[in-house]
C-alpha positions as CSV (number, residue, x, y, z in Angstrom):
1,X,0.0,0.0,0.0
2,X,2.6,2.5,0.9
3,X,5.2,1.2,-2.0
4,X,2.2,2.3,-4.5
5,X,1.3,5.3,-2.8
6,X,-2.4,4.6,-1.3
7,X,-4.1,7.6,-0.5
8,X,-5.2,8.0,3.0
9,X,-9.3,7.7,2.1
10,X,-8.3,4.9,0.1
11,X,-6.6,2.8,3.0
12,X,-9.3,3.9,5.4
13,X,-11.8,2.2,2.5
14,X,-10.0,-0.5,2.4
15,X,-9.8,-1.5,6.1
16,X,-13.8,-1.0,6.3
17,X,-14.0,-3.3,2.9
18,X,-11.8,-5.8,5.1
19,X,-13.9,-5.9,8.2
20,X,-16.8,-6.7,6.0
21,X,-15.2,-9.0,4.2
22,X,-13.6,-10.9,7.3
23,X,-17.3,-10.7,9.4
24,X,-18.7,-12.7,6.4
25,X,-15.8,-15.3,6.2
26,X,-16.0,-16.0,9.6
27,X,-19.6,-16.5,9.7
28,X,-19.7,-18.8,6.1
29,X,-17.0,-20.8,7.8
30,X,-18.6,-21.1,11.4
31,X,-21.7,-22.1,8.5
32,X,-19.6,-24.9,7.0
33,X,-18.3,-23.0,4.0
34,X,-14.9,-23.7,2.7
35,X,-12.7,-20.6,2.5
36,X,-9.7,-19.1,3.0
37,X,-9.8,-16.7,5.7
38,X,-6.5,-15.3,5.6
39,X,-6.8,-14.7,1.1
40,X,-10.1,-13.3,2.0
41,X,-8.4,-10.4,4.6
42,X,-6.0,-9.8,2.0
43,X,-7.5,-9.7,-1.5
44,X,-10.1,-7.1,0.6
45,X,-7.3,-5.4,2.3
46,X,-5.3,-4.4,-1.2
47,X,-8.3,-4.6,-3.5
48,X,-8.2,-1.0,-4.5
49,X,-4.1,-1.5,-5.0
50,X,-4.4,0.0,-8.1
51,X,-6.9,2.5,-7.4
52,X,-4.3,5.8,-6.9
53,X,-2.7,5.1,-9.8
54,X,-5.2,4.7,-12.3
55,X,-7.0,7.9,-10.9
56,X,-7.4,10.4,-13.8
57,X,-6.6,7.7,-16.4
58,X,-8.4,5.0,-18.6
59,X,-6.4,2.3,-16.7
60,X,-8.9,-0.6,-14.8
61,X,-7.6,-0.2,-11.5
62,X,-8.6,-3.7,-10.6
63,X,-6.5,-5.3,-13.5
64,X,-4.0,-2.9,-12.2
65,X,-3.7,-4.0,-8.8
66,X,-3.9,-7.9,-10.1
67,X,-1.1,-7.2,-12.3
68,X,1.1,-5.8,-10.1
69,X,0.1,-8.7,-7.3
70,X,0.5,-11.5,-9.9
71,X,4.1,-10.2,-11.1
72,X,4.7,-10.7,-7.3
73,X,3.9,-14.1,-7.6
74,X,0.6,-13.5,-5.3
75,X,-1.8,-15.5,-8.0
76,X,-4.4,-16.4,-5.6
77,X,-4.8,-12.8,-4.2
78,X,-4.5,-11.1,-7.6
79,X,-7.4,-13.2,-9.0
80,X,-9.4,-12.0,-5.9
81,X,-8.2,-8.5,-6.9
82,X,-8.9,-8.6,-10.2
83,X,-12.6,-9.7,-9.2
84,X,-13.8,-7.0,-6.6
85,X,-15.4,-4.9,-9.6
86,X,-16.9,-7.9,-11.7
87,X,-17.0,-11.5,-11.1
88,X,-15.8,-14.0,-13.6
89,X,-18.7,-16.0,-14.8
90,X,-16.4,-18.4,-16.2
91,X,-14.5,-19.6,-13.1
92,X,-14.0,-23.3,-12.5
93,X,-14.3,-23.4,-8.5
94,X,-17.1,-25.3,-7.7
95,X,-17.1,-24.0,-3.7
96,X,-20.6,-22.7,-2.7
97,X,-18.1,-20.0,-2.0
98,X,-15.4,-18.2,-3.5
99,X,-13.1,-15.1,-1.6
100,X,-13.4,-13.3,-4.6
101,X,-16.7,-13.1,-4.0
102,X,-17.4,-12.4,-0.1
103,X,-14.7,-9.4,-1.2
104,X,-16.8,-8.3,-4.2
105,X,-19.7,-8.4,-1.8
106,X,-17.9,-6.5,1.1
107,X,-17.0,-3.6,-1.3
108,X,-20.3,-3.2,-2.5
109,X,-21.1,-2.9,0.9
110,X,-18.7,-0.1,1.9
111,X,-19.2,3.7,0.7
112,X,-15.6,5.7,1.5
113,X,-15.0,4.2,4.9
114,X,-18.8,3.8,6.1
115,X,-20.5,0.3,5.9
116,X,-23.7,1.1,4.1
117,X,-26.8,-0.7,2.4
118,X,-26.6,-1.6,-1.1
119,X,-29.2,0.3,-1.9
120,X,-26.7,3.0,-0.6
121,X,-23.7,2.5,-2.2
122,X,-25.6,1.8,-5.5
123,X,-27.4,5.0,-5.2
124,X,-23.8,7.2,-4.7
125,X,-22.2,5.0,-7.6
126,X,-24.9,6.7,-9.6
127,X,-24.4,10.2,-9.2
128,X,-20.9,9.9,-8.9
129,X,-20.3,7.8,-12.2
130,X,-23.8,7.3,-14.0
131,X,-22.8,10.5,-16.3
132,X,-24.3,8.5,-19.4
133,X,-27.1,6.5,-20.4
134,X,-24.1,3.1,-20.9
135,X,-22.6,4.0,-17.2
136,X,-26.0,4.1,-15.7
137,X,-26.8,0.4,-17.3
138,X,-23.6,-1.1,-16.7
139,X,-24.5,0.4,-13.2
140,X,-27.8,-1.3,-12.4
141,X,-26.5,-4.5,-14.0
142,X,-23.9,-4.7,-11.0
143,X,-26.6,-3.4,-8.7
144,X,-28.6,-6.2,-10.1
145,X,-25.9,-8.8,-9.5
146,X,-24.8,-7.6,-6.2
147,X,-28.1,-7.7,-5.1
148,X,-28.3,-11.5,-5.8
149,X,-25.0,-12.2,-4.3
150,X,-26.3,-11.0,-1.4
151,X,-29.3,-13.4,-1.1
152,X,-26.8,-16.4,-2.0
153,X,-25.3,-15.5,1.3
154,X,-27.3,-14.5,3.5
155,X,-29.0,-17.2,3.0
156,X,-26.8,-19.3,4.2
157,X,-26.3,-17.3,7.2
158,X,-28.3,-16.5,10.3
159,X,-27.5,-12.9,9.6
160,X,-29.0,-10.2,8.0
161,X,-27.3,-7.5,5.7
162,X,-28.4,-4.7,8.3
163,X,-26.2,-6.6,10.4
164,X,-23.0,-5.8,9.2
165,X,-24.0,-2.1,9.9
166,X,-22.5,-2.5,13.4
167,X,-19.3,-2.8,12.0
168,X,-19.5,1.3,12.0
169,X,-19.2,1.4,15.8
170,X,-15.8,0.0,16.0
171,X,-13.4,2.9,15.3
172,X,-10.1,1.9,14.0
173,X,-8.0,4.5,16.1
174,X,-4.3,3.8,14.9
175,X,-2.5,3.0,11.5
176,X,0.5,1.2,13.4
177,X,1.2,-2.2,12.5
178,X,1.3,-1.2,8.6
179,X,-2.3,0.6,9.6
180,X,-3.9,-2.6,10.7
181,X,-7.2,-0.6,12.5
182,X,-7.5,-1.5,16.5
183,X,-10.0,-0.9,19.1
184,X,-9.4,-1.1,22.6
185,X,-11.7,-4.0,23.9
186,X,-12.6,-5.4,20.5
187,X,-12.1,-8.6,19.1
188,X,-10.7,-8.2,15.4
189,X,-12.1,-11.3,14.3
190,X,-15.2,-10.4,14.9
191,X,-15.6,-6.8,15.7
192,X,-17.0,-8.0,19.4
193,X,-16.1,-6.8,22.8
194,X,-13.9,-9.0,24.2
């Protein structure tokens, strides 16, 4: 993150899109699921890698970020990288479950550093990039998806989506650690008084 020059509101998104993402994995594994917890953190944790440096450009800042991951030799996180945006249709896992996934769903979930509703996020994605009849399509078509992804797992969950909203009372008060977010009392597994 630092090496590529993540801005400040970018890292704070992507520590939000993290807690989301690891709330979920813990509770499809406590379900039976089979996933990676620690490629989960991660691929959430650097999704938006490649975010500063395609801003102002034509670049796909997920390919970006996937590129840069995979020339690292970090294949498994990459392809959860290169996923946040759009899933591939075309994968061969046949898990109930991918990471890519839950960390797809978790940034849909997260608008700047606030979890939020879909409805929510989808809503700000519009003003802030539906400038044209084709944006606003390709738009609802993810809106469309992500809504479905979301009843895929909560259905498998004794959650609700409002649930993850009380991820926004943990306050991540230090960036030490390479800006891992901490708060006193909580447990960061599952954002729980300990």
């Amino acid at each position: 993150m630092h090496i590529h020059g993540m801005l400040p509101n970018i890292r704070e998104h992507s520590f939000a899109v993290m807690q989301v993402a690891r709330c979920l994995g813990d509770a499809l594994t406590d379900a039976g699921f089979d996933l990676s917890l620690p490629l989960v953190e991660i691929g959430a944790l650097l999704h938006d890698l490649g975010k500063t440096a395609c801003l102002g450009t034509l670049k796909n800042h997920a390919e970006w970020g996937a590129v840069v991951l995979d020339d690292l030799g970090y294949h498994h996180v990459a392809q959860v990288v290169r996923e946040h945006v759009y899933l591939d249709g075309d994968r061969l896992d046949l898990r109930p479950f991918r990471e890519a996934e839950v960390v797809n769903y978790a940034d849909k979930r997260v608008l700047h550093d606030e979890v939020v509703t879909l409805q929510t996020r989808f809503a700000d994605l519009k003003v802030r990039y539906g400038r044209t009849p084709e944006a606003l399509a390709r738009i609802h078509a993810t809106e469309t998806r992500s809504q479905a992804l979301e009843d895929k797992i909560f259905a498998s969950l004794g959650l609700t989506p409002s649930d993850l909203l009380h991820l926004n009372h943990y306050r991540r008060e230090s960036w030490e650690n390479c800006g891992w977010p901490s708060s006193p009392g909580a447990n960061p597994r599952s954002g729980k008084s300990r």
